[in-house]
N, C-alpha and C positions, 0 to 999 in steps of 0.2 A: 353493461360492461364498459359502453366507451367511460361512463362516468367513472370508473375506477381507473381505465387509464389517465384523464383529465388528472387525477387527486393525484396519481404517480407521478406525474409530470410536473405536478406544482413542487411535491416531494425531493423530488429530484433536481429542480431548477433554484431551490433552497439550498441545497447542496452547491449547488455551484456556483449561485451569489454570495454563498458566503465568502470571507475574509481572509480565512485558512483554506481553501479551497485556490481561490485567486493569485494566493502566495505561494501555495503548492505548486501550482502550474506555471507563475513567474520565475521559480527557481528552478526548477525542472528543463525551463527555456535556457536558462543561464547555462546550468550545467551540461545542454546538450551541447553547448558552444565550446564547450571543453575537450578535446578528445583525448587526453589523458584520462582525464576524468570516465568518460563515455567507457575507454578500454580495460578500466579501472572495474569499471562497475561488472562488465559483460565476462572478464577472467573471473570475477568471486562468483557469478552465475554460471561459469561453465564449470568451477571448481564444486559448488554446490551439488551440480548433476552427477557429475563424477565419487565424490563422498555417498550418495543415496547408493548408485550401483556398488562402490567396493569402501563399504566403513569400515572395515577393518582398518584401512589405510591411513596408518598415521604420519606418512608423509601427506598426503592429501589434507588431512587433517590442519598439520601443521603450516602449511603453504597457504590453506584458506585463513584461517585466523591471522596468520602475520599479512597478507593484503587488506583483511575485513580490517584489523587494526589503523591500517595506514589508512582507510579510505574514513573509519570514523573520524579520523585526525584533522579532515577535511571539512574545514567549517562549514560552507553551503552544504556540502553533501550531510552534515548532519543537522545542519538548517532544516534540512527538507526530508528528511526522515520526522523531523515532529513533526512540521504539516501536514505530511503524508498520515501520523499516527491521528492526527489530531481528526482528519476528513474520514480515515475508516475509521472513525470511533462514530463518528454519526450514520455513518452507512451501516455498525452491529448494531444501534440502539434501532432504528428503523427496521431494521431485516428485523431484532428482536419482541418490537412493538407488532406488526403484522404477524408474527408466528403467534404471539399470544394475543392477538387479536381472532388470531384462525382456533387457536385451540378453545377458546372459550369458545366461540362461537359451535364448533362442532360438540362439543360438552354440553351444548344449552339440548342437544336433541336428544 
């Protein structure tokens, strides 16, 4: 078993040598310097919470899209939504490569 964590560890520290990974987390630094930005982000996630409890609500509706709007508008902030996309893309292929590495394996018995 340690040897499996050993592989997850190299896995995972692949992950975070990478290039997009490194930028992800430099711009992430930037934009926590921001507190516009910061308060910016924290309103669309507290308007998010509030839409799941009452979607009927098309003022809620309407309030989050026109902030989510103004924040894509925002270069680094959308700098860092494709780094962001780009680092979970190898964290699904990874989750997806061990799921179908477990399935077959359980298949072979």
């Amino acid at each position: 078993m340690e040897n499996v964590y050993k592989q997850l560890d190299r896995v995972i520290n692949t992950i975070k040598d990478s290039d997009d990974y490194k930028k992800c987390i430099e711009i992430k630094n930037k934009m926590n310097n921001n507190t516009e930005l910061v308060d910016m982000i924290e309103r669309v996630k507290k308007l998010q919470k509030k839409i799941v409890n009452n979607p009927d609500s098309i003022d809620l509706e309407n309030e989050y899209n026109e902030l989510n709007n103004k924040l894509n508008d925002i270069p680094i902030y959308h700098e860092y939504l494709y780094y962001l996309d780009r680092v979970n893309e190898m964290i699904i292929y990874v989750k997806d490569s061990l799921n179908d590495y477990f399935v077959e394996i359980i298949n072979e018995y």
